[in-house]
N, C-alpha and C positions, 0 to 999 in steps of 0.2 A: 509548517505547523497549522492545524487546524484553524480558524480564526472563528472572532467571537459571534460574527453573522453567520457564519457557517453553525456554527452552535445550535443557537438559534434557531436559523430555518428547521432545520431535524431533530430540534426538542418540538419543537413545534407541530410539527408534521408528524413525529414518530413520539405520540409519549407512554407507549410501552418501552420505548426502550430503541437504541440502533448500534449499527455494528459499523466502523471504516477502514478499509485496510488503503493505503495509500502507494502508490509506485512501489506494487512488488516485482520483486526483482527475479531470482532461481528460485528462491522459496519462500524468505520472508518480506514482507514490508518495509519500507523507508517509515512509514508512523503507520499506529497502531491504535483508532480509538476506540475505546470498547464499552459504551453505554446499555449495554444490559442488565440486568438483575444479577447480581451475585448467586441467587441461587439458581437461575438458571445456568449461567455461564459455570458452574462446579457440578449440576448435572449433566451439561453436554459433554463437559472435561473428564467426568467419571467414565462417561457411558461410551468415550470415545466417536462420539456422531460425528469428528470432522471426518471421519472416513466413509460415511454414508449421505450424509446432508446432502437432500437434492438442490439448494439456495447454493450451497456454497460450488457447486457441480457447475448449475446452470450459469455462476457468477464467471466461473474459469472457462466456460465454452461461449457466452454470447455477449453483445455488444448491448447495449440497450436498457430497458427496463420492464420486468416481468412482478406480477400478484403473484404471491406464493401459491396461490389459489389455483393458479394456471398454468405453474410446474410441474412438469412430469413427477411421479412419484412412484413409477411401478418401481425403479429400485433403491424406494425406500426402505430396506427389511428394518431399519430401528423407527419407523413411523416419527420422523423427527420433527416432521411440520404438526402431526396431532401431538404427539407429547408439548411443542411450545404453545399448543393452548392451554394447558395446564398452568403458565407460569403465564400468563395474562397475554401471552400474543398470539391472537386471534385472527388478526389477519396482518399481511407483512407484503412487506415491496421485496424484490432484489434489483440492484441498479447497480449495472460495468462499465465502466468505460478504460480504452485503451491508448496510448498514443500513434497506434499503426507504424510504427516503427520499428527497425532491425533487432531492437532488446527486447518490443513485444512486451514491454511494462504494460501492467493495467494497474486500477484503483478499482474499489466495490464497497459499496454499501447495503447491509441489511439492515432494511425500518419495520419496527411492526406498532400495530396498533391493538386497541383493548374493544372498539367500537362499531367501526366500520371497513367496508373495503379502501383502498384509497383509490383514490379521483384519478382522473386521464391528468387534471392541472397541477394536481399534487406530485404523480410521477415527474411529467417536465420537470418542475422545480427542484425535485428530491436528483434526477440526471442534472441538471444544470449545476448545482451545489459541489457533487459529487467532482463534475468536469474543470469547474473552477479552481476544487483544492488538487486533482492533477495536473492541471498542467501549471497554476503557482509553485508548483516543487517537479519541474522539468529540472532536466540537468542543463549545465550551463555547457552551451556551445562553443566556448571561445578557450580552451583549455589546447594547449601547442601539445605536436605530439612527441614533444622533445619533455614536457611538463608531465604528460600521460605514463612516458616509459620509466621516467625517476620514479612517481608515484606505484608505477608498478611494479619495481623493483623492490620500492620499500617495501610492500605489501606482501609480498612473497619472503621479504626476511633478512634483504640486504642488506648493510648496514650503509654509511655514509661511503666510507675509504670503498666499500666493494663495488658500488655506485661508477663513484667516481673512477675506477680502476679500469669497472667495465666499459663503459662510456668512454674509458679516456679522455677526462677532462678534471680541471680541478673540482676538489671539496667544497670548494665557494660555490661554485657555478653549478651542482646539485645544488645545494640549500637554497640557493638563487628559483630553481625554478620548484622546489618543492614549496616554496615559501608564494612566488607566484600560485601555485595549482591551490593551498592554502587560502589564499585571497579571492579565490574566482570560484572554490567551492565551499568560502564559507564554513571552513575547518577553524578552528583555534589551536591544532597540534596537526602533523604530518600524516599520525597515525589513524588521524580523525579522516582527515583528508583522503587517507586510502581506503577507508570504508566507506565514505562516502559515496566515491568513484566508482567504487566495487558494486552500491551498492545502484548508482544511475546505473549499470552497466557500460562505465565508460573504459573500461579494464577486466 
């Protein structure tokens, strides 16, 4: 969950407005914070720009922090970075960060502002922010893979007895370890648990 310094920092820094997608996974995000203007966010939604947005382009191919200013744009055919002057963001960051690892999760933030460019100190701070609430919502490494295969089993639609049938092992000793994977990923139900999983990439 976002936290209240993180807030903060990027009301601060960004008060046109900012976007966070946090540990996306295949396609969507683990959290989702979306401080933009409503009406911008139901014009980008109408006009479908997440399929041209050079921000959201450059956020899925590089590592770092870029001025929108200094994005490529030649295929922007919906001119998506001039139309968000319209709606007061004038100039805007993009900042990615990934965990370089096998699932290849990344986070990303768009900030924009109403005033000026932002600063060399302001990007740091806007990637630092950015990198903090990634890896606070890493997944937890200590999950058995005897814990992983129950959880992935449910997930897929098992029930308990099918579990246990396949496994060969009793009905207790599933709930035993889906109840462990529950605790270590911070589930309140199994089924929570398996999306979770699903959604670290640990399954």
């Amino acid at each position: 969950m976002i936290t209240e310094a993180a807030s903060s920092l990027f009301a601060r820094l960004a008060p046109a407005g900012y976007h966070i997608a946090l540990r996306i996974g295949f396609a969507f995000p683990l959290e989702d914070v979306n401080h933009l203007s409503d009406a911008w966010v139901q014009h980008y939604t109408t006009h479908r720009f997440v399929l041209t947005d050079p921000v959201l382009r450059w956020n899925y191919a590089n590592i770092g922090t870029k001025r929108w200013s200094e994005i490529d744009i030649s295929n922007d055919s919906n001119d998506v970075i001039g139309q968000a002057k319209q709606f007061g963001m004038n100039f805007g960051a993009a900042v990615s960060v990934s965990s370089g690892t096998q699932s290849g999760q990344r986070s990303f933030g768009m900030f924009a502002r109403r005033d000026r460019e932002f600063l060399d100190e302001e990007l740091l701070s806007l990637f630092e922010g950015v990198r903090q609430l990634h890896d606070q919502m890493s997944p937890p490494q200590n999950l058995t893979d005897a814990e992983l295969q129950a959880v992935r089993m449910l997930r897929d639609g098992m029930r308990l007895k099918q579990i246990a049938h396949e496994l060969d092992i009793s009905e207790g000793a599933v709930k035993q370890r889906l109840k462990n994977a529950k605790g270590k990923l911070g589930a309140n139900t199994s089924v929570q648990a398996a999306s979770l999983a699903e959604n670290y990439g640990l399954i």
